[in-house]
C-alpha positions in Angstrom: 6.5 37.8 9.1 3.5 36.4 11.5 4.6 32.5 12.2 2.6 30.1 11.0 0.4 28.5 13.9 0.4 25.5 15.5 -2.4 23.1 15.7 -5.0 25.0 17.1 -8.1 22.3 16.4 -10.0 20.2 18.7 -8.8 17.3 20.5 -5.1 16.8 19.4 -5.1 13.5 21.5 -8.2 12.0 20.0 -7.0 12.8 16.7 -3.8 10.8 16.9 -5.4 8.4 19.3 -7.9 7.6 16.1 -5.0 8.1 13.5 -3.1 5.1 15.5 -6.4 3.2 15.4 -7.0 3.6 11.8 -3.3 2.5 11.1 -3.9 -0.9 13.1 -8.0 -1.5 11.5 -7.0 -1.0 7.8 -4.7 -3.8 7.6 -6.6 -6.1 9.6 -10.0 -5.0 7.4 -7.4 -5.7 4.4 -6.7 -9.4 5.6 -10.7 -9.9 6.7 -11.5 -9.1 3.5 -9.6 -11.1 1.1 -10.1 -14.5 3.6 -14.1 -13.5 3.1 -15.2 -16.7 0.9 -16.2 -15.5 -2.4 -20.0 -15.3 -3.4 -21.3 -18.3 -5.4 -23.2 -15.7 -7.7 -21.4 -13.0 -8.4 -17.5 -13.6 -7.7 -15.2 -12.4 -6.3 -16.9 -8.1 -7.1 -19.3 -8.8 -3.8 -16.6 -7.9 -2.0 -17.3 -4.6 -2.8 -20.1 -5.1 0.1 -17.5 -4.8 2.7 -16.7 -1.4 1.6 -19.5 0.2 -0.5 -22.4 0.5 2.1 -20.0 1.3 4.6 -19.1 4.6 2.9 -22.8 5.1 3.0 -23.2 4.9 6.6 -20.1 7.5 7.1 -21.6 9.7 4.8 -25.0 9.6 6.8 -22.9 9.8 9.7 -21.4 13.3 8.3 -24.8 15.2 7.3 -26.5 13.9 10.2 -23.9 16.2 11.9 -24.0 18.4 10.0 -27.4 19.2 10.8 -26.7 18.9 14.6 -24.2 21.4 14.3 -26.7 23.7 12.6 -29.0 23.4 15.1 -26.4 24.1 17.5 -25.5 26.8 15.7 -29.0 28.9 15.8 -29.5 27.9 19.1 -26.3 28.8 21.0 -24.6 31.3 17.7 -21.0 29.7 18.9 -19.0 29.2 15.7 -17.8 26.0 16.5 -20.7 24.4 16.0 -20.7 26.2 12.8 -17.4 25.2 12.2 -18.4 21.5 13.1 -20.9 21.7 10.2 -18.8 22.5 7.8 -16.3 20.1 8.3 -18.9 17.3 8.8 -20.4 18.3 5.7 -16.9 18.2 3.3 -16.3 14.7 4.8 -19.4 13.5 4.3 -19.3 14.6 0.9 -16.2 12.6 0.4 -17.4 9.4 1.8 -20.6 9.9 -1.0 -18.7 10.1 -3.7 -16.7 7.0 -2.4 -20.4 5.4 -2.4 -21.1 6.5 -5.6 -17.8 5.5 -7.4 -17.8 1.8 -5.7 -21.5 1.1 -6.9 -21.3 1.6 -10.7 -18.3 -0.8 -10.4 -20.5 -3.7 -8.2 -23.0 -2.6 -10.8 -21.2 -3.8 -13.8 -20.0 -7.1 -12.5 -23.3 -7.7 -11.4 -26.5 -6.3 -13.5 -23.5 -6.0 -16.6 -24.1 -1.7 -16.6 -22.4 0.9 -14.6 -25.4 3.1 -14.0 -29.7 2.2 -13.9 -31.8 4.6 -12.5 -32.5 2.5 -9.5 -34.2 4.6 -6.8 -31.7 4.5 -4.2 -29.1 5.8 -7.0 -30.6 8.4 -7.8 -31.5 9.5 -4.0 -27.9 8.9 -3.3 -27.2 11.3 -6.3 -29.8 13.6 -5.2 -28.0 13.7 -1.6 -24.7 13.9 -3.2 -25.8 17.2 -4.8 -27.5 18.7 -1.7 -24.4 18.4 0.3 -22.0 19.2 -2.4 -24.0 23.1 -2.8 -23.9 23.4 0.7 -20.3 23.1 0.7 -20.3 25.7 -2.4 -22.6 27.8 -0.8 -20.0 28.0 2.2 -16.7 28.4 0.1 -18.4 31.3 -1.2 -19.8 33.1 1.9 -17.3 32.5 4.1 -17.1 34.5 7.6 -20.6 35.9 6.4 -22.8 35.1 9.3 -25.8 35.2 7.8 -24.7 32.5 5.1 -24.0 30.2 8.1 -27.3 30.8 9.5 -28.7 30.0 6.1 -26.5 27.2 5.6 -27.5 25.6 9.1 -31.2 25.7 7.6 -30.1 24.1 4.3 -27.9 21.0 6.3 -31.2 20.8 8.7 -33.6 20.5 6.0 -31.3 18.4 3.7 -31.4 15.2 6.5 -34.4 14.1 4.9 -32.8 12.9 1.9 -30.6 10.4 4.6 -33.8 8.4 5.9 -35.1 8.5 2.0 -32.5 7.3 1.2 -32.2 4.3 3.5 -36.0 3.4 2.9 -36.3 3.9 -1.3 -35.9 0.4 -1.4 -38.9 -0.7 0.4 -40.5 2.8 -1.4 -40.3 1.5 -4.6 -41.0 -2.2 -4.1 -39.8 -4.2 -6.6 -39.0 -1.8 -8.9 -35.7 -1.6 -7.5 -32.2 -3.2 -8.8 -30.6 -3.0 -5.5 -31.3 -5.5 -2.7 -33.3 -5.2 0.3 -31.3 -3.3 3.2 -29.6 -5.8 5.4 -30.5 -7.5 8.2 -29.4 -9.8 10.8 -28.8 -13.2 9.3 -28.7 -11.8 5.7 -25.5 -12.1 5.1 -23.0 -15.7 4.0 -21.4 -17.4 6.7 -18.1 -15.6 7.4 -19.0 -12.6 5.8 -20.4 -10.9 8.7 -17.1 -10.3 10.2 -15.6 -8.6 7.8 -18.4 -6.5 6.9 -18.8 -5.1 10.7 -14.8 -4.3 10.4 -15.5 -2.4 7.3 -18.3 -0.6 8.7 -16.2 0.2 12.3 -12.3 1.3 9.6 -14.9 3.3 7.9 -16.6 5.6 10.9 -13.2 5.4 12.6 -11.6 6.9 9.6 -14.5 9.2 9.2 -13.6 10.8 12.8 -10.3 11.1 12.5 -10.8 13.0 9.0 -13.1 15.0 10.7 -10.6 16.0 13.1 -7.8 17.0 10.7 -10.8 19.1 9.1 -11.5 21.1 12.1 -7.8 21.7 13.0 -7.6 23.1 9.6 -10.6 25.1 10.2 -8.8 26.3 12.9 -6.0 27.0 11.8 -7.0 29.3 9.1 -9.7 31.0 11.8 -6.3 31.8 13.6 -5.0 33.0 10.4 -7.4 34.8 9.6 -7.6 36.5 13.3 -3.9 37.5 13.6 -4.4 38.9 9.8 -6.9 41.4 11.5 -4.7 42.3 14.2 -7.4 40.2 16.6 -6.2 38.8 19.9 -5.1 35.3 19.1 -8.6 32.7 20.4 -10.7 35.1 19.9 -14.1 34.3 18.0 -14.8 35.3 14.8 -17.5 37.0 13.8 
């Protein structure tokens, strides 16, 4: 029986290095955010702010590399890059449906429905969907190299639902339920804290899923190597 390989992925340092770091920000986020005074408006469901667009922002942070590693991909052809967006891709997906689940709840407590058809909802859904058939679109072609030359194209193009997304607000004018993006100053006094911590637990933990994505990618690559009788490292194709 072949034995089952070790951790093959990118990294390994980093990876525990950020899995350490989470371990020590979550708690501290935790604390940040119940001391956070509580909105005059709409009670104690604003908190939701500390997490909500922060799961935005690591979702943008996963198809934005997403498409980098396509690019990389048809310029250079090294899997890896291919490899990285995949995995970018299935994390980000994961942070946008964290979005998405946090919103109809800060929805309800504030505008007293889970859903509207606000614009930025429905971008978010739209993006939501575009990255959830690339990840079918791979699951279904994979080790097919002209799928992941497709599938580079698709993540490329599929970026420009991220800046639509972050402008629908000011598309729509006032047409729209959600608030204005923020900026400096917008926020209460001693809310800003906690809201940068939520925003820096949420990219760290971002990374370090990332990581653990592409070990496993590489890990079954190996797999999948030693199952052909292929020299163990070698590339895929």
């Amino acid at each position: 029986m072949t034995p089952a390989p070790h951790s093959v992925g990118p990294a390994p340092g980093l990876r525990r290095a950020l899995g350490l770091a989470l371990g020590v920000l979550l708690p501290v986020f935790a604390v940040l955010v119940v001391r956070a005074p509580t909105d005059s408006v709409q009670g104690v469901i604003q908190k939701i702010l500390y997490v909500h667009p922060a799961c935005a922002f690591a979702a943008y942070a996963g198809f934005t590399l997403t498409a980098l590693g396509g690019a990389l991909y048809l310029w250079r052809g090294d899997e890896r890059w291919d490899q990285l967006a995949a995995a970018a891709a299935e994390v980000g997906v994961v942070f946008c449906t964290l979005n998405i689940l946090t919103g109809p709840v800060w929805a309800k407590g504030t505008w007293g429905h889970w859903w509207s058809w606000d614009p930025r909802l429905v971008v978010t859904l739209v993006l939501w969907f575009i990255y959830l058939a690339y990840g079918l679109l791979r699951s279904f072609t994979e080790g097919d190299e002209r799928a992941a030359r497709f599938a580079a194209v698709y993540g490329i193009v599929g970026l420009a639902a991220v800046p639509l997304n972050y402008v629908a607000i000011q598309l729509f004018g006032g047409r729209a339920l959600h608030p204005e993006n923020l900026e400096r100053g917008s926020l209460g006094a001693g809310m800003g804290l906690p809201f940068l911590m939520g925003v820096v637990t949420l990219l760290v933990a971002f990374a370090w899923l990332l990581l653990v994505r592409l070990d496993v990618g590489a890990m079954r690559a190996e797999w999948a190597r030693r199952s052909r009788g292929a020299p163990a490292g070698s590339v895929a194709r």
